[in-house]
C-alpha positions as CSV (number, residue, x, y, z in Angstrom):
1,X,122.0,108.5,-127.2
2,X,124.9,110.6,-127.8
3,X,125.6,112.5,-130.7
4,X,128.6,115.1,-130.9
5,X,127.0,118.0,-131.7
6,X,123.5,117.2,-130.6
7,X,123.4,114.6,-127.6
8,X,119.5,113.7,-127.5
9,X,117.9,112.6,-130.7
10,X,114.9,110.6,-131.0
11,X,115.3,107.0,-132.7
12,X,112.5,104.4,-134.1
13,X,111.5,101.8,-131.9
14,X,112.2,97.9,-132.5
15,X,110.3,96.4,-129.0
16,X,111.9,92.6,-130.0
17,X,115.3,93.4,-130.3
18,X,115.1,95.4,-127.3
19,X,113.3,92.6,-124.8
20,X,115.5,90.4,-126.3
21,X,118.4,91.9,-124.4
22,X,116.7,92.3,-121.6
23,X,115.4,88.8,-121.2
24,X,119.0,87.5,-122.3
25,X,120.5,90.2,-119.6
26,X,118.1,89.5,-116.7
27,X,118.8,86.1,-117.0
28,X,123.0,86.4,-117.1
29,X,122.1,88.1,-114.1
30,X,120.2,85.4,-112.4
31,X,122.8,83.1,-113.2
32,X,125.4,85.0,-112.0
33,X,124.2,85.7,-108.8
34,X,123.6,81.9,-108.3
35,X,127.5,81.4,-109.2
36,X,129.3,84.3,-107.7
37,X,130.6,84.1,-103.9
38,X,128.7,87.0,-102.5
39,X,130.4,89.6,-99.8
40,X,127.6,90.6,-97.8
41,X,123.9,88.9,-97.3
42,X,122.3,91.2,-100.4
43,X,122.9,89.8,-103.4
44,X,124.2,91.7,-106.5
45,X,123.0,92.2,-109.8
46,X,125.1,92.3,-112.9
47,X,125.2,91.3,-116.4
48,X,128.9,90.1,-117.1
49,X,130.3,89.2,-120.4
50,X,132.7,87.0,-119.1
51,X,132.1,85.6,-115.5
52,X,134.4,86.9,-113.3
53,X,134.3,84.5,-110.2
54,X,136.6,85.7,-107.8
55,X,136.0,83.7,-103.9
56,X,135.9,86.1,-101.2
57,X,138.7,84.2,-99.6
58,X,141.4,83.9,-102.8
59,X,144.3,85.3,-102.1
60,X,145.1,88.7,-102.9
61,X,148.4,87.8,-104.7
62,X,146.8,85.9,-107.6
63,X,144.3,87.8,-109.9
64,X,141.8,85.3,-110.5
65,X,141.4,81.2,-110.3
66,X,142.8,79.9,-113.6
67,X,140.3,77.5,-113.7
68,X,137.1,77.4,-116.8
69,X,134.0,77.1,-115.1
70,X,132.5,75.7,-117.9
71,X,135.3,73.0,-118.3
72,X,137.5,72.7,-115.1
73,X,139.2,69.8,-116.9
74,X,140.3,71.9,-120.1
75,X,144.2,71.6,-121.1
76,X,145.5,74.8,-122.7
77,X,148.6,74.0,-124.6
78,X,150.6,76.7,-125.8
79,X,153.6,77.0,-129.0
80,X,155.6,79.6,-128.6
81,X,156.1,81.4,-132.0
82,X,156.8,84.9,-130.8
83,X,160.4,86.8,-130.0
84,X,161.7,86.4,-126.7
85,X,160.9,89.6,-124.7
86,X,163.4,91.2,-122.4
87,X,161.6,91.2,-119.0
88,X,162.5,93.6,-116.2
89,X,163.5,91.9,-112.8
90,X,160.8,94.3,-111.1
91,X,157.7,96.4,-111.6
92,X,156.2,99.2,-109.8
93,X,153.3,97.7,-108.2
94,X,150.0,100.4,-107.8
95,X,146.5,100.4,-106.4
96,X,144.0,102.2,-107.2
97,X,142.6,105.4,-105.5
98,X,139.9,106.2,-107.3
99,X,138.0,103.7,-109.7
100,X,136.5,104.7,-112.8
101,X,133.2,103.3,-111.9
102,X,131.7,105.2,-109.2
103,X,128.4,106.7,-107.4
104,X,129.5,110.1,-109.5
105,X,130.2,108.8,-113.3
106,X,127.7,106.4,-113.0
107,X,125.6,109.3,-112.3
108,X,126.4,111.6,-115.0
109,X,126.4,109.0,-117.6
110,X,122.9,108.6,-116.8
111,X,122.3,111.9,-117.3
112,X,123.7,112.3,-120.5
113,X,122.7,109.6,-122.2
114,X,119.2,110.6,-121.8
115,X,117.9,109.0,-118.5
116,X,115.5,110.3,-115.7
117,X,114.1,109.5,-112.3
118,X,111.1,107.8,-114.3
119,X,113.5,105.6,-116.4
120,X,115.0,103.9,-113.1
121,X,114.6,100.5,-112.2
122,X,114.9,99.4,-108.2
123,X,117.5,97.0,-108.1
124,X,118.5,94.6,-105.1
125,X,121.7,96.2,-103.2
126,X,122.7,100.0,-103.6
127,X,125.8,99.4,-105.8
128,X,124.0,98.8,-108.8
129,X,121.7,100.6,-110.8
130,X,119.3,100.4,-114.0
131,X,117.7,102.4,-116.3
132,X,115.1,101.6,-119.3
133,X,112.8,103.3,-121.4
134,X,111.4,102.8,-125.1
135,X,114.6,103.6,-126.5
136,X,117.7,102.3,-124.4
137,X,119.0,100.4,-121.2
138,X,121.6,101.2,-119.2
139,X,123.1,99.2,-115.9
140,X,126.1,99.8,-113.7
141,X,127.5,98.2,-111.2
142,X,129.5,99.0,-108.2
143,X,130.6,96.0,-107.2
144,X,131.1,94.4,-110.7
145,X,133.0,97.1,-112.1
146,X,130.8,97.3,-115.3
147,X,128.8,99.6,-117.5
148,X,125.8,98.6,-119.8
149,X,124.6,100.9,-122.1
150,X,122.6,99.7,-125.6
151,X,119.7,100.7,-127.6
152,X,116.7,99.1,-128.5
153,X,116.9,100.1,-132.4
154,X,119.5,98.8,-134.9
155,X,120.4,101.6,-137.0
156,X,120.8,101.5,-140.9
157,X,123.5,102.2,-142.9
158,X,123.0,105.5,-144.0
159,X,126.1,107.0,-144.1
160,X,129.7,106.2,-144.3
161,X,131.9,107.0,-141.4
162,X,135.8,107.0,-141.7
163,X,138.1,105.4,-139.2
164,X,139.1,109.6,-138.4
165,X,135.4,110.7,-138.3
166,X,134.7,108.0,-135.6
167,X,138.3,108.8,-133.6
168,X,137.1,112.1,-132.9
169,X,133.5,111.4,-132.3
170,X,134.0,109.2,-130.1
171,X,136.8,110.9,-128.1
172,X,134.5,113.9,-127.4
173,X,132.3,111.6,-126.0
174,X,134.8,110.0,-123.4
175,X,136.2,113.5,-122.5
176,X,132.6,114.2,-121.9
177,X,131.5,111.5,-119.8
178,X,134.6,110.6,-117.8
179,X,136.8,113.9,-118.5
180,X,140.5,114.6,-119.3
181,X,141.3,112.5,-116.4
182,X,140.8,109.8,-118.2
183,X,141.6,110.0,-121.3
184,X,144.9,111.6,-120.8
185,X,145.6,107.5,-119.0
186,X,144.6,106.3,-122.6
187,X,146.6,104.3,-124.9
188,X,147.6,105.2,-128.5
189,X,146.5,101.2,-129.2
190,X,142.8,101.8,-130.2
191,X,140.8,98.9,-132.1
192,X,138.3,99.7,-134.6
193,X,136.4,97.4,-136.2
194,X,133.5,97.7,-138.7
195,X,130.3,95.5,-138.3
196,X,126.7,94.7,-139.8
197,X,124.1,94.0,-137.3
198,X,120.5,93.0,-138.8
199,X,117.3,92.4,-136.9
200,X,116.8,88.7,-135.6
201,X,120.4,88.3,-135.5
202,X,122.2,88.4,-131.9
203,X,125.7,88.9,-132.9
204,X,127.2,91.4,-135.2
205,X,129.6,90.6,-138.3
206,X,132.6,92.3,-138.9
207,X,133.6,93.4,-142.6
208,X,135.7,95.2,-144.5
209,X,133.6,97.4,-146.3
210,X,132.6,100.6,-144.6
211,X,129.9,101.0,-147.0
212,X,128.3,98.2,-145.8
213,X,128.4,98.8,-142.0
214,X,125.8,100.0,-139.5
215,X,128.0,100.3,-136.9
216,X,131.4,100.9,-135.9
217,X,133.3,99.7,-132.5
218,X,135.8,101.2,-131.0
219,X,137.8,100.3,-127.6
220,X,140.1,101.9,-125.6
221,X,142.9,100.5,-122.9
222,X,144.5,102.5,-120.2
223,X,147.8,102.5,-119.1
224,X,149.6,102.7,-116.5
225,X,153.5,103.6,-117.2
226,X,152.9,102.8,-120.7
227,X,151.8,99.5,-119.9
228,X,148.3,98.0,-120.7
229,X,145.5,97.6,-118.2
230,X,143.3,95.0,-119.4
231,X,140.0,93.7,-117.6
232,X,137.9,90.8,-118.1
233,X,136.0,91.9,-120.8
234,X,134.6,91.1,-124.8
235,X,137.9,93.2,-126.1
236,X,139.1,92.7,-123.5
237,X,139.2,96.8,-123.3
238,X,138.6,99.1,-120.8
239,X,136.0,101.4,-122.4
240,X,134.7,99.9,-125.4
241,X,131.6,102.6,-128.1
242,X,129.6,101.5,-131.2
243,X,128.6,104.4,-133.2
244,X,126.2,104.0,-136.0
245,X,126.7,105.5,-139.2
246,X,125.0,108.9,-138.0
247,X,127.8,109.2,-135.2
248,X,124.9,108.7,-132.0
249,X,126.1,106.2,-129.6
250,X,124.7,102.5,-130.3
251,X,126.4,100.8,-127.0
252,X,128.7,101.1,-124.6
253,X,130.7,98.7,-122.3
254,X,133.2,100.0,-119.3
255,X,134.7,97.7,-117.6
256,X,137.2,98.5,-114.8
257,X,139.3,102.1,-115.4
258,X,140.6,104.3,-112.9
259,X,140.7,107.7,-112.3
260,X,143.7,107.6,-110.0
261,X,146.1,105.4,-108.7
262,X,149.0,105.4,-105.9
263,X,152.3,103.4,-106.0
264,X,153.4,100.5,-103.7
265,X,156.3,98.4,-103.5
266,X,158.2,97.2,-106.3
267,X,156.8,93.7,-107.4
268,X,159.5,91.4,-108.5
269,X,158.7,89.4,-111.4
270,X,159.3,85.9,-113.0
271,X,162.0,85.0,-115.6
272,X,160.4,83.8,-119.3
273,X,161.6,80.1,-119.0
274,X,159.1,80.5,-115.8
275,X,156.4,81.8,-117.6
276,X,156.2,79.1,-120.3
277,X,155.9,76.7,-117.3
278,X,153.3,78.4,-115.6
279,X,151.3,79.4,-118.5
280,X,149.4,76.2,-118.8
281,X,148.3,76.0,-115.6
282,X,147.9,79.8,-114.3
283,X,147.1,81.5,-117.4
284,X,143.2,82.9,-118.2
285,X,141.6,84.5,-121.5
286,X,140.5,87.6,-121.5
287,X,139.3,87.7,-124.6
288,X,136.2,86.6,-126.5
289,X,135.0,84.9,-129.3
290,X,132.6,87.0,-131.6
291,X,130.4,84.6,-132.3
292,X,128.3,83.6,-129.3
293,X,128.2,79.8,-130.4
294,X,131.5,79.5,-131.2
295,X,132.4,81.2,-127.7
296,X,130.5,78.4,-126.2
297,X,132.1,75.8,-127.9
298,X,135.8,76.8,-127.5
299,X,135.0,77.1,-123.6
300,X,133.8,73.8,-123.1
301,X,136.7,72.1,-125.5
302,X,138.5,69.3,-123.8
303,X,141.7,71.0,-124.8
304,X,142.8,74.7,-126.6
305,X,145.5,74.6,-128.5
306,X,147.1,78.7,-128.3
307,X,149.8,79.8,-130.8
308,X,151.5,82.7,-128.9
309,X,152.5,85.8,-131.3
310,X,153.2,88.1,-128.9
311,X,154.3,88.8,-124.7
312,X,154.2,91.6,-123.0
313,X,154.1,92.8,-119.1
314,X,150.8,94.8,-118.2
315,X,148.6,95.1,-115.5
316,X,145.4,93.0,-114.8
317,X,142.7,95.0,-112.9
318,X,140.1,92.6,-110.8
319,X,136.4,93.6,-110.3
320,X,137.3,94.7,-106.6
321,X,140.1,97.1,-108.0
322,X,142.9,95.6,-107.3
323,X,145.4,95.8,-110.2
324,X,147.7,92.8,-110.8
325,X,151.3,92.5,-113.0
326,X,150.6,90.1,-115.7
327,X,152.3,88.8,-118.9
328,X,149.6,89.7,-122.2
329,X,150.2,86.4,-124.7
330,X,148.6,87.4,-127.6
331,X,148.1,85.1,-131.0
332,X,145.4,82.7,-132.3
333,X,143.8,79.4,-130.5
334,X,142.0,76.9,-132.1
335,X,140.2,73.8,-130.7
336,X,138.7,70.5,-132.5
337,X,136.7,70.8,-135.2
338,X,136.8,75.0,-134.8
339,X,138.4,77.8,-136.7
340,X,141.8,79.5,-135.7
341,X,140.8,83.0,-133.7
342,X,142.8,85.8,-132.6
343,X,143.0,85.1,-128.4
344,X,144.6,87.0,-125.6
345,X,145.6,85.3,-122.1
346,X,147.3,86.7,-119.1
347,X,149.7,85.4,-116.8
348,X,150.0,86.2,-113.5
349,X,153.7,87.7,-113.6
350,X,154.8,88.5,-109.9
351,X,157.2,85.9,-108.4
């Protein structure tokens, strides 16, 4: 684990939370490999969050299928309650030069969050990687774009950390494992949340009360001309860190990020009258529920209803890199006989 001013630090054990998420992980991972259109002969191991099925043949102007695998039938239905935004008749297009997620970060995050040679786990294919010991996990892939990092032992509360206290933590953290680089790419746009996790319980709870909390999350989006990069994540952030209340790193998710990119031609994009047209039948969440049943439940609804708050261009970055101009609708969706949650979709924007 990771603390700011003293990086290793020993932590209790708790053996069933930890095999718990590595018998729910393994078995994402079987079930993505059975589902995901494979490149080469070797098959890849991950553990997604949200599946991100992308055919090998799918054309490289769309970002993703719009379809829900778990519900190819579902009908997204969208009210438009937000401003009209003025929308430029072109954006820069850019690819990516050098990814975030490479043989080198994934490397040195190893190192410093604690792992050795002994801690490694032989994987299938030479893109991804695992380590595990007593006290923490860690995969990356390669080929999936993603970083995994938890530990086995849910912290107490045993001290209250401010919103400030955990900014600069875990900033010095970042700059430490992916360097200025980086960060300097960051948005100002960070979420923090506070949340209780307690043994036996899978998901976390957000509250209020900071004096309550075990943990705090934080995540982070880059930019790219001061517009969002978003990726198919929980957030749906890049580079997402729990701290517990002692500032050591709990978890960490990555998912996409780049340390360099390279303009191409200017992309021309679609007016908003087009958008609302398209929406229902191009548009994919990116975001997801916290609770893991109700996740579930809104995925396999025979229809989402999505009040839209918010639009706004950014850039959608796919597991193979490629970065995509999108519109970001941002407001609440409800289905039957569930709650209203905040929801995020993306459009594909290029004409």
């Amino acid at each position: 684990m990771i603390n700011t001013p003293n990086f290793l630090k020993n932590v209790s054990r708790n053996k069933i939370i930890f095999w718990v998420f590595v018998i729910v992980g393994l078995s994402l991972l079987i079930i993505t490999n059975l589902l995901t259109p494979k490149q080469s002969t070797e098959p890849t191991s991950t553990i997604p969050v949200i599946p991100s099925i992308t055919p090998s043949d799918y054309l490289a102007s769309e970002p993703l299928p719009a379809e829900n695998i778990f519900n190819p039938k579902q009908k997204i239905i969208f009210n438009w309650s937000n401003p009209t935004p003025q929308i430029p008749e072109t954006m820069n297009g850019y690819k990516i030069t050098v990814p975030l997620i490479n043989p080198g970060t994934i490397a040195k995050t190893s190192e410093i969050l604690g792992f050795t040679v002994a801690d490694t786990i032989k994987t299938l294919n030479n893109t991804s990687f695992m380590w595990r010991n007593d006290k923490s996990s860690l995969f990356a892939s390669i080929d999936q774009n993603q970083i995994f990092y938890t530990r086995s032992e849910i912290p107490s509360h045993t001290n209250t950390i401010t919103r400030d206290d955990a900014l600069v933590n875990s900033n010095l953290i970042i700059n430490r494992l992916f360097g200025d680089t980086f960060t300097k790419n960051i948005s100002n746009d960070i979420s923090i949340r506070y949340l209780i996790l307690v043994p036996g319980i899978f998901d976390a709870k957000e509250t209020s009360d900071p004096t309550k909390a075990n943990l705090i999350e934080l995540g982070y989006r880059q930019t790219i001309d001061n517009f969002p990069v978003v990726a198919l994540s929980t957030t749906p952030k890049v580079f997402t860190i729990v701290l517990d209340t002692q500032k050591n790193v709990y978890k960490i998710d990555v998912f996409g990020g780049f340390l360099g990119t390279e303009k191409t031609a200017d992309i021309e994009l679609i007016k908003y009258s087009e958008l609302q047209l398209r929406a229902p039948e191009k548009s994919r969440r990116i975001s997801a529920v916290a609770s893991t049943s109700e996740e579930t439940a809104f995925s396999k609804a025979s229809t989402l209803n999505v009040t839209v708050k918010s639009v706004q261009l950014g850039y959608f970055q796919r597991s193979d890199n490629s970065l995509f101009p999108v519109f970001l609708l941002s407001g609440t969706m409800s289905a039957k006989n569930m709650p209203d949650v905040a929801a995020e979709f993306f459009v594909p924007a290029a004409r």
